[in-house]
C-alpha positions as CSV (number, residue, x, y, z in Angstrom):
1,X,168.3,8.2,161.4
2,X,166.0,8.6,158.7
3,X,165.1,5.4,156.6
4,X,167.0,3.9,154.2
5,X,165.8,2.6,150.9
6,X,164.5,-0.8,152.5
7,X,164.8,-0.5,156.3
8,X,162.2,0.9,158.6
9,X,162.7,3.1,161.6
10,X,160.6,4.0,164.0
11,X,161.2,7.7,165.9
12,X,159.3,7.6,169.2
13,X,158.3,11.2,169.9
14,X,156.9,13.5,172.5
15,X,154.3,15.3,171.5
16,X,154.2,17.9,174.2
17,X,151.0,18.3,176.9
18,X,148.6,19.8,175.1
19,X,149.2,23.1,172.5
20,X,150.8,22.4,169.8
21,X,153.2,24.6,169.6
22,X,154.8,22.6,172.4
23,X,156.0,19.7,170.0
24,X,159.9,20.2,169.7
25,X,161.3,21.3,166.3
26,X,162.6,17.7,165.3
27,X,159.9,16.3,166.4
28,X,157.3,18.3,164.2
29,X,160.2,17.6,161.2
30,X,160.0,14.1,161.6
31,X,156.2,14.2,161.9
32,X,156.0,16.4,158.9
33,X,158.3,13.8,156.8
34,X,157.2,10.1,157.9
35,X,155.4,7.5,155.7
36,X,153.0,6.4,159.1
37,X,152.4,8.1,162.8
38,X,150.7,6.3,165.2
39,X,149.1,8.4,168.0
40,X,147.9,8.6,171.5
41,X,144.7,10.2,172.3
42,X,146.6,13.0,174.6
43,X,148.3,14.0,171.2
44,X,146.7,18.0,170.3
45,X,144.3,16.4,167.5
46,X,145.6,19.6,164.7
47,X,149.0,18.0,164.6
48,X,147.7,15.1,163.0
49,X,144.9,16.3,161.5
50,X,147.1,18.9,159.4
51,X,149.4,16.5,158.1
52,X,149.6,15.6,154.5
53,X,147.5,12.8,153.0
54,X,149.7,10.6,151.7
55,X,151.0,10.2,155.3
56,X,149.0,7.0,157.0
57,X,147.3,8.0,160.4
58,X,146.7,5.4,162.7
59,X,144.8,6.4,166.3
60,X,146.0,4.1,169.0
61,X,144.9,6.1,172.0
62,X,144.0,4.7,175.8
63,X,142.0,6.5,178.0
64,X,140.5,5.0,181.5
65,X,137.7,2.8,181.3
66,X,137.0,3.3,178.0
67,X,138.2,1.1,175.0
68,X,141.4,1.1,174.2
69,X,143.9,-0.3,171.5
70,X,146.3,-2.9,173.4
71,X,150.0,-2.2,173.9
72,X,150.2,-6.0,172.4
73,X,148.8,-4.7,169.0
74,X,151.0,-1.0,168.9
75,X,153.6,-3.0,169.7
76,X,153.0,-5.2,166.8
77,X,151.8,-2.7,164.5
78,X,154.9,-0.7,164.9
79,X,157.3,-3.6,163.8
80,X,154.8,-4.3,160.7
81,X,155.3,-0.7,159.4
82,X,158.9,-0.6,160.0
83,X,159.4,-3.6,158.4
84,X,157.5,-2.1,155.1
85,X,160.4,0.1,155.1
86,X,158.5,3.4,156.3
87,X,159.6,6.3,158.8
88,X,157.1,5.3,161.7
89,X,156.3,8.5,164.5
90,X,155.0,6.5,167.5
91,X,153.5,10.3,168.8
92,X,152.7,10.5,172.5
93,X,151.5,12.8,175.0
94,X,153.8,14.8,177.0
95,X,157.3,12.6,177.1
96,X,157.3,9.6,175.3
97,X,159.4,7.7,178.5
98,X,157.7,9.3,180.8
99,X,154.5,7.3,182.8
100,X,154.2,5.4,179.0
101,X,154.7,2.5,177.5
102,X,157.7,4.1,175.7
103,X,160.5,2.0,177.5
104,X,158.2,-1.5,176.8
105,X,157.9,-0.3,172.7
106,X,161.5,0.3,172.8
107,X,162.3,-3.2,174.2
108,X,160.1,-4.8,172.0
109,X,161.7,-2.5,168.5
110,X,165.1,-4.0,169.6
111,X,163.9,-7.5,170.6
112,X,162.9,-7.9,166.4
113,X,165.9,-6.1,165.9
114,X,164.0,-2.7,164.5
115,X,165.8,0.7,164.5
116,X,164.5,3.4,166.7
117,X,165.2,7.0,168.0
118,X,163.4,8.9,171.0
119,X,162.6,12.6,170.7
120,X,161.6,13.5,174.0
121,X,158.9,16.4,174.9
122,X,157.3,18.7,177.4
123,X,155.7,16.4,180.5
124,X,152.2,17.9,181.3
125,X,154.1,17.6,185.4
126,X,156.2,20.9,184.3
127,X,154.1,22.3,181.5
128,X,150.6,21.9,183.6
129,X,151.6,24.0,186.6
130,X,153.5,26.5,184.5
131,X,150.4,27.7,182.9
132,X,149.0,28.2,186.0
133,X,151.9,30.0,187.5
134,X,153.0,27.6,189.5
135,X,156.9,26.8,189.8
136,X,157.5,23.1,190.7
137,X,160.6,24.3,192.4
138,X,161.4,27.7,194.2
139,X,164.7,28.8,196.1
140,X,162.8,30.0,198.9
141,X,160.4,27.0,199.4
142,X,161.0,24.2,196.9
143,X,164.4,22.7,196.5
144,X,163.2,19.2,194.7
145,X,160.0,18.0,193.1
146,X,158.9,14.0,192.5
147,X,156.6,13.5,189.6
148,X,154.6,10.3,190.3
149,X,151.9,8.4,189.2
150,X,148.1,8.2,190.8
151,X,147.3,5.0,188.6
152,X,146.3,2.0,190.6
153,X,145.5,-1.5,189.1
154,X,142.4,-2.8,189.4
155,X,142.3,-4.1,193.4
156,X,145.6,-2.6,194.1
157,X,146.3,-1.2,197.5
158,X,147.0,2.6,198.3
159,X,149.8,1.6,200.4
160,X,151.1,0.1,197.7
161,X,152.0,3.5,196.4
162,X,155.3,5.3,197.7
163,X,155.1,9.0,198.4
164,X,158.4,10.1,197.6
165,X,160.4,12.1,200.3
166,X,160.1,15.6,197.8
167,X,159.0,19.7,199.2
168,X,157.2,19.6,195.9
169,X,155.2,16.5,194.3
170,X,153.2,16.4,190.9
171,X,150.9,13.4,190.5
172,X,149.5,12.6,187.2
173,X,146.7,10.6,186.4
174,X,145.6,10.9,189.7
175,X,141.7,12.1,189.4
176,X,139.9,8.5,189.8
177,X,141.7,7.8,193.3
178,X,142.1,11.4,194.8
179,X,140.4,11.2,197.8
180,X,142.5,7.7,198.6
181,X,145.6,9.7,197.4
182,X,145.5,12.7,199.6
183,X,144.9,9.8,202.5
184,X,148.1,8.3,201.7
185,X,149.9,11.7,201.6
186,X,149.1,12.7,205.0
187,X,149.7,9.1,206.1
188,X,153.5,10.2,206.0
189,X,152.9,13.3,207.7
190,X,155.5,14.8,205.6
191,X,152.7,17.4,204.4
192,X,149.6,18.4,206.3
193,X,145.9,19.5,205.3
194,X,146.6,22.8,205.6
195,X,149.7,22.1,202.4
196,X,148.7,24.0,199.3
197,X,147.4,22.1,196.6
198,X,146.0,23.0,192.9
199,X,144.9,20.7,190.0
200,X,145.1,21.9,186.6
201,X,143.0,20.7,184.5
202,X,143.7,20.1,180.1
203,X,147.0,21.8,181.0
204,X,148.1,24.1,178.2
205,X,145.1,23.7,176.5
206,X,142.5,26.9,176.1
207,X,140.2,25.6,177.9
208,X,142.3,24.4,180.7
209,X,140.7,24.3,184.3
210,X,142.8,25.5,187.6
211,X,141.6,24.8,191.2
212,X,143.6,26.0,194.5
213,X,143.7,25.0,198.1
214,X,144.8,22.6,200.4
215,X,145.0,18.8,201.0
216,X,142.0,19.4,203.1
217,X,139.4,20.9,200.5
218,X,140.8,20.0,197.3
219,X,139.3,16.6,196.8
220,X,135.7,18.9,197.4
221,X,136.7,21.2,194.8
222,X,137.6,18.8,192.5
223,X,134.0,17.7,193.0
224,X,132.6,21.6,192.6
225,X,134.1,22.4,189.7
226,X,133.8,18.9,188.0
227,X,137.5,18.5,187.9
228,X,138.3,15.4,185.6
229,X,141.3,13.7,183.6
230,X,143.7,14.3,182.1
231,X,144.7,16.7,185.0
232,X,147.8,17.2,187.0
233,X,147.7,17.8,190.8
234,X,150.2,19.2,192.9
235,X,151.3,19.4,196.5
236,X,153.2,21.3,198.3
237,X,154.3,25.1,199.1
238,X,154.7,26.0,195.4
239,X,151.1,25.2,194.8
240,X,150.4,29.0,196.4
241,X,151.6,30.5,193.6
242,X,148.3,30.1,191.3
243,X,147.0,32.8,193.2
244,X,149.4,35.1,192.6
245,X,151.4,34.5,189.5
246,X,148.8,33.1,187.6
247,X,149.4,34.6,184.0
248,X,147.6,32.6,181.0
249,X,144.4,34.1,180.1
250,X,141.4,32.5,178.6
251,X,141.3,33.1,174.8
252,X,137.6,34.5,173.5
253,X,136.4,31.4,172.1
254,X,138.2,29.3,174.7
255,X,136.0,26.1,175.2
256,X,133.9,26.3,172.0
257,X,133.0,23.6,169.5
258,X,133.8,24.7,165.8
259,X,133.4,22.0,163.4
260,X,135.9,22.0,160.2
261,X,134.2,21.2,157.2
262,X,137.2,21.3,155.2
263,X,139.9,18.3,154.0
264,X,142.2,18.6,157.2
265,X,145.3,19.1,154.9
266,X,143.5,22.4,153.1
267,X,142.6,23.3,156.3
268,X,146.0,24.3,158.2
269,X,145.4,28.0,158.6
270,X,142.2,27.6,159.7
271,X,142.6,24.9,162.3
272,X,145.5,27.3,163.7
273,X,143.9,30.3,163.6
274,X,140.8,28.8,165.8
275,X,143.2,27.0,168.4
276,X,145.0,30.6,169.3
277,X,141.5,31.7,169.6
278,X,140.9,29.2,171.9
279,X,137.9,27.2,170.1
280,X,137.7,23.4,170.3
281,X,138.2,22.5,165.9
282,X,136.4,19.5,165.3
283,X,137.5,18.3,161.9
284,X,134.3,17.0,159.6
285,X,135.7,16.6,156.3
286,X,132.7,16.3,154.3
287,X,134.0,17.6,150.8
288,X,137.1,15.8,149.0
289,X,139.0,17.6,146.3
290,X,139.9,15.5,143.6
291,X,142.6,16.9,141.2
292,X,141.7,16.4,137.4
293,X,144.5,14.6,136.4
294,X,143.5,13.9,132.7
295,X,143.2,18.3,132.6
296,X,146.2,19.0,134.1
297,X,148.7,16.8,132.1
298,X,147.5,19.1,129.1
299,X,149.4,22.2,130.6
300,X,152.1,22.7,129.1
301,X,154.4,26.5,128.2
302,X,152.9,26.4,124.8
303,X,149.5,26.1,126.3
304,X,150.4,28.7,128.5
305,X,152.0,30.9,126.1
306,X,148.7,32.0,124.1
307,X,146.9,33.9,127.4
308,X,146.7,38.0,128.7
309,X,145.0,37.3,132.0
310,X,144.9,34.4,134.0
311,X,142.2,34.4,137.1
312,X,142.8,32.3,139.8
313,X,139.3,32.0,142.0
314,X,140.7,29.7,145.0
315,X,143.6,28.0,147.1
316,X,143.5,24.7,145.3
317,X,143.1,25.6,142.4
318,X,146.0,27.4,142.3
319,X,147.8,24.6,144.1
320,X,146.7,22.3,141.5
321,X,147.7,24.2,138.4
322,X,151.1,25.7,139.9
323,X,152.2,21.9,140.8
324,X,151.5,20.7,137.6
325,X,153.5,23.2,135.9
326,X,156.6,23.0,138.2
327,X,156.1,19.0,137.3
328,X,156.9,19.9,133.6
329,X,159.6,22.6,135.1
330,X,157.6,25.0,134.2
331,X,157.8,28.2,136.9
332,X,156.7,31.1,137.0
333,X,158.5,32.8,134.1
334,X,156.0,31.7,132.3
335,X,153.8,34.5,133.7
336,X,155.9,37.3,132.2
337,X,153.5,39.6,130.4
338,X,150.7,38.4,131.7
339,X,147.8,40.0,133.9
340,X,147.2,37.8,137.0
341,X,144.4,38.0,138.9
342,X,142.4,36.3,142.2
343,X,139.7,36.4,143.6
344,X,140.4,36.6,147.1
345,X,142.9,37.1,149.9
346,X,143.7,33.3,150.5
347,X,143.9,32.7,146.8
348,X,146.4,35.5,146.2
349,X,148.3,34.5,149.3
350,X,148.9,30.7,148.0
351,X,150.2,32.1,144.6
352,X,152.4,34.5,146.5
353,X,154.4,31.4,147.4
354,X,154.9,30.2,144.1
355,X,156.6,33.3,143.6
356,X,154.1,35.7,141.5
357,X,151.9,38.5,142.7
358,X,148.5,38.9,141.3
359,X,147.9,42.0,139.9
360,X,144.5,42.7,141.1
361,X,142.4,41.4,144.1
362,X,138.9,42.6,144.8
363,X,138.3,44.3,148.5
364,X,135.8,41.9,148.7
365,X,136.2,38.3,147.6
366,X,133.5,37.3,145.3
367,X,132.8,37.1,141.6
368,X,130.9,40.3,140.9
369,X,133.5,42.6,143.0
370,X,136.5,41.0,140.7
371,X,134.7,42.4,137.9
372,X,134.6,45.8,138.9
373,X,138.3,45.9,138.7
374,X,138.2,44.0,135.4
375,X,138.7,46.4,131.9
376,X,135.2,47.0,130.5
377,X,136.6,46.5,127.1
378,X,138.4,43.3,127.1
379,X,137.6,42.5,123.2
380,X,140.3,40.2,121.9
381,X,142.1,39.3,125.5
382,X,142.6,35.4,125.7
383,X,141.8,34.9,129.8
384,X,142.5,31.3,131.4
385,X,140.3,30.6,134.7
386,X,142.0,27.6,136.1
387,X,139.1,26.5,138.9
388,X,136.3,23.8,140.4
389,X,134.6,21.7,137.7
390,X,131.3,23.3,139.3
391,X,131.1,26.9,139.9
392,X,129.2,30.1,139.3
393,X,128.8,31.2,136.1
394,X,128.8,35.0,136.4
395,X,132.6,35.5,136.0
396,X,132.6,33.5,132.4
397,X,129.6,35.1,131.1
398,X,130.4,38.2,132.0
399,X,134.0,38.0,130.3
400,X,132.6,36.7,127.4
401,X,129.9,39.4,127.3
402,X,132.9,42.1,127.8
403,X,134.7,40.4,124.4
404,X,137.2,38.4,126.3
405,X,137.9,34.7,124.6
406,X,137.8,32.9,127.8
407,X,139.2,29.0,128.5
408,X,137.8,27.6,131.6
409,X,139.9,24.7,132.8
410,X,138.9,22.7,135.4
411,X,141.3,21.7,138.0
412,X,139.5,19.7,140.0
413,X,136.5,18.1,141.4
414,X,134.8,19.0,144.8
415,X,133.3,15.6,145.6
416,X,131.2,14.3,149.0
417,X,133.1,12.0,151.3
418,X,130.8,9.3,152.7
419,X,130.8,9.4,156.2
420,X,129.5,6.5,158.9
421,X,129.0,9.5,162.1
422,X,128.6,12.8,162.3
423,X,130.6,14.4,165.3
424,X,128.5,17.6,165.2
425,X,126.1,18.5,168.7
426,X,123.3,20.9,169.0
427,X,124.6,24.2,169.8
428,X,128.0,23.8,168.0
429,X,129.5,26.7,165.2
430,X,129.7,25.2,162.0
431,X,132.0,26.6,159.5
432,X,131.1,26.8,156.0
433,X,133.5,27.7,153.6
434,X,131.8,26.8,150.4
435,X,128.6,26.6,148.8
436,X,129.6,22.7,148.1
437,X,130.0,22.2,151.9
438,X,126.7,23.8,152.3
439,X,124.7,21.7,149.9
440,X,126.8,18.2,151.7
441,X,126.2,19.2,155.0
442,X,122.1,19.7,155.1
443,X,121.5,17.1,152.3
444,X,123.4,14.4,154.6
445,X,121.0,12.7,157.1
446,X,123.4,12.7,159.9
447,X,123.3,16.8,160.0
448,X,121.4,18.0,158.7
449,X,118.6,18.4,161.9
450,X,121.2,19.9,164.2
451,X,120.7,22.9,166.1
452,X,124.1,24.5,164.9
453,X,125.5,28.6,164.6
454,X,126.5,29.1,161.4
455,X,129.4,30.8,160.1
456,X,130.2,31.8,156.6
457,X,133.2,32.5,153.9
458,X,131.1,35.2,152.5
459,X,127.7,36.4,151.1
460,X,127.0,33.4,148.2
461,X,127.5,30.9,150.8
462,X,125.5,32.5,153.4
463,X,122.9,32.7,150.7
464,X,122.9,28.9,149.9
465,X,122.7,28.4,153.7
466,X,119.6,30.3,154.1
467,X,117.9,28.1,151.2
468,X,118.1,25.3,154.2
469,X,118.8,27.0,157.7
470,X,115.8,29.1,159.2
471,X,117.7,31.2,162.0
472,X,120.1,33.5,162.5
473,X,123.6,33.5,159.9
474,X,127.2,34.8,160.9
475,X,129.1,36.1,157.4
476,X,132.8,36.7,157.2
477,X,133.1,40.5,156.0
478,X,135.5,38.9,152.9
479,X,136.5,35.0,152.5
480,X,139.3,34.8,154.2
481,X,140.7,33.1,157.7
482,X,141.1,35.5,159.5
483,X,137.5,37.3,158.4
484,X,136.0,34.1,159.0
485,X,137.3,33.7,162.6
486,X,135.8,37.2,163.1
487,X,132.4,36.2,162.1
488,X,133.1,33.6,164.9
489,X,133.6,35.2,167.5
490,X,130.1,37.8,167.1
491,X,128.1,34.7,167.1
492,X,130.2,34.2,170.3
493,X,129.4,37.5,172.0
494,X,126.2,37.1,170.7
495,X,125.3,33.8,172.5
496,X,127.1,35.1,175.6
497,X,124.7,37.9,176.1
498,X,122.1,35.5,175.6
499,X,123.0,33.8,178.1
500,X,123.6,36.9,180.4
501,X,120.1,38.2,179.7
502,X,118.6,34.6,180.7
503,X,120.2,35.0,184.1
């Protein structure tokens, strides 16, 4: 039921329990296509963050005691949207029917006569003890399983809570009352304190937390291990299993804060790549690309037509260029005869998708290593660099010196986004993927006097990190992802035998 060209609808979608792979295939569609998504704060922060611009983000999370947007105004703000005519997501947590306020947004859509669908997802109360290897039902010793809720109102009774009659039962949100919980349990002497129990903590998650053993000592393991929400806890024989069929193992960089300073939307690999390597991404876009429009409406296939070589030197800029020819339908036909090059992996990678394959990319991805598999003699060769407005000179001057008639164009501007907090803590990795996010990151006030590890693209950013950072730099061995994420995980092993030797 997508929109039609002057009626909202509003898709109410479960965004799974934790990893975003989770999500189902409509719903990651849907979220992919709508004009607005309003999210909870269980919602796996990369499926939003990786989203397109143009789409309207709009956090509505609740979380215990602390401030929370109120289900009066998402109520209201979801009828406002549709009414615009946009596709709304309403993305939540888990299921969105299940222990939300899914049903009470539903009534209130059909109440002011809005159209809505549900897309329901994976409950944390299945997924939770699944990645700790614990069945909620078993043919030997689990024949039914109750999910309920541990949520109490303010000055609410325990006995106002019914323990359902179940051989397995999965509480969520149950941390904050535990020890009241497990008294109400064994009020109905249906389980004992010697009954298994486990709570799994950030369920699906890399750094997810699992605790085993019975009604009798989990409440004082919760307390050991500093057990907190969002968590789900389970009773009953199945609970064993943990011990034995636990299978999800902690990923290297599981529980580590990485901060992104990339645009979320250029940032998708990235943010991927460091969630299956377990790391905590904290986006901290502190660099905006701004397309030159005024540049880019020059392109045209008789612009194109005079040029050999054309040298591509990163993503966007090849996004850029090879969007604003297909907006003229110009493709890539238009290449025929020509020498293509890039400078890096990434670079080569995004052109790949537009259908043409560079003919040369340097082993390692900077300016000087291109040359090397440049002619010597290019006297007479027209070469078009489509990149930043701000770059390194070396390539153009050394073209130039080689005979080449070179046109830089410039694609685009990389500009600093102004930013009222700084999410970045002492002892976090800090990715730097540019010089430019260099040169933002120690000349803004809120940073710049953090105790961070860095971690760098390649050699010319690591150099202009030196110029402010006395201490110890992590560079990729080229600039690419997956190179990058390597230089991540040696400052890891680094700092963990630190630590080791401190013991």
């Amino acid at each position: 039921m997508k929109k039609s060209s002057n009626r909202g609808v509003v898709y109410l979608i479960g965004a799974g329990p934790g990893d975003p792979g989770l999500i189902s295939v409509k719903g990651r569609e849907l979220l992919n296509s709508c004009d607005v998504v309003i999210y909870d704060a269980l919602v796996n922060e990369t499926l939003v963050a990786t989203l397109p611009a143009s789409i309207k983000k709009i956090f509505a999370g609740k979380r215990g005691n602390q401030p929370s947007t109120p289900q009066s105004a998402i109520n209201k703000m979801l009828v406002q949207e549709a009414r615009k005519g946009n596709c709304v997501v309403r993305l939540k947590g888990g299921d969105p029917l299940l222990f939300g306020r899914g049903s009470e947004e539903m009534e209130y859509l059909r109440e002011y006569q809005i159209d809505f669908q549900v897309v329901p997802g994976i409950s944390s109360a299945i997924a939770a003890p699944a990645w700790a290897g614990i069945p909620v039902t078993h043919r030997s010793v689990s024949r039914s399983v109750a999910i309920v809720t541990g949520h109490l109102q303010a000055g609410e009774p325990i006995e106002n809570l019914t323990i359902p009659v179940a051989d397995t039962i999965v509480f969520l949100m149950a941390m904050q009352n535990l020890p009241l919980l497990i008294e109400r349990i064994l009020s109905e002497r249906k389980f004992v304190k010697t009954t298994p129990a486990a709570i799994v903590q950030n369920g699906t998650l890399p750094h997810q937390k699992v605790v085993s053993g019975s009604l009798g000592t989990i409440s004082k393991l919760k307390e050991k291990y500093r057990i907190e929400a969002p968590a789900a806890f389970i009773v009953g024989e199945t609970a064993r299993f943990t011990k034995t069929l636990s299978w999800y193992e902690k990923p290297v960089l599981a529980g580590k804060r990485v901060v992104v300073l990339r645009t979320p939307e250029q940032s998708d690999e990235m943010l991927r790549s460091l969630y299956d390597a377990g790391a905590i991404s904290i986006p901290w876009p502190i660099i905006e690309i701004k397309p030159r429009a005024r540049e880019l409406k020059r392109l045209s296939a008789g612009f194109l037509s005079k040029f050999s070589a054309v040298i591509f030197t990163s993503p966007n800029g090849v996004r850029l260029f090879m969007d604003a020819l297909l907006q003229k339908n110009i493709d890539s036909r238009n290449f025929a005869g020509k020498k293509v090059y890039t400078l890096g992996g990434g670079t080569a990678s995004v052109l790949r998708r537009y259908g043409i394959i560079p003919d040369g990319v340097p082993e390692k991805f900077v300016a000087e290593e291109l040359l090397r598999i440049l002619p010597e003699n290019m006297m007479g060769e027209q070469v078009l660099v489509p990149r930043a407005s701000v770059a390194r000179n070396i390539l153009i001057e050394t073209l130039i010196h080689r005979g080449a008639v070179v046109t830089e164009f410039p694609v685009y501007d990389t500009v600093r986004t102004e930013s009222a907090y700084c999410p970045v803590e002492d002892g976090d990795y800090v990715l730097f993927t540019s010089s430019s996010t260099a040169e933002h990151y120690f000349s803004n006030d809120l940073s710049k006097n953090r105790k961070i590890i860095p971690c760098c693209i390649g050699d010319i950013t690591a150099a202009t990190v030196k110029k402010y950072f006395n201490g110890t730099i992590y560079t990729a061995q080229n600039a690419s992802v997956p190179a990058l994420i390597d230089a991540l995980k040696d400052a890891a092993a680094v700092k963990k035998q630190k630590k080791i030797r401190k013991r």
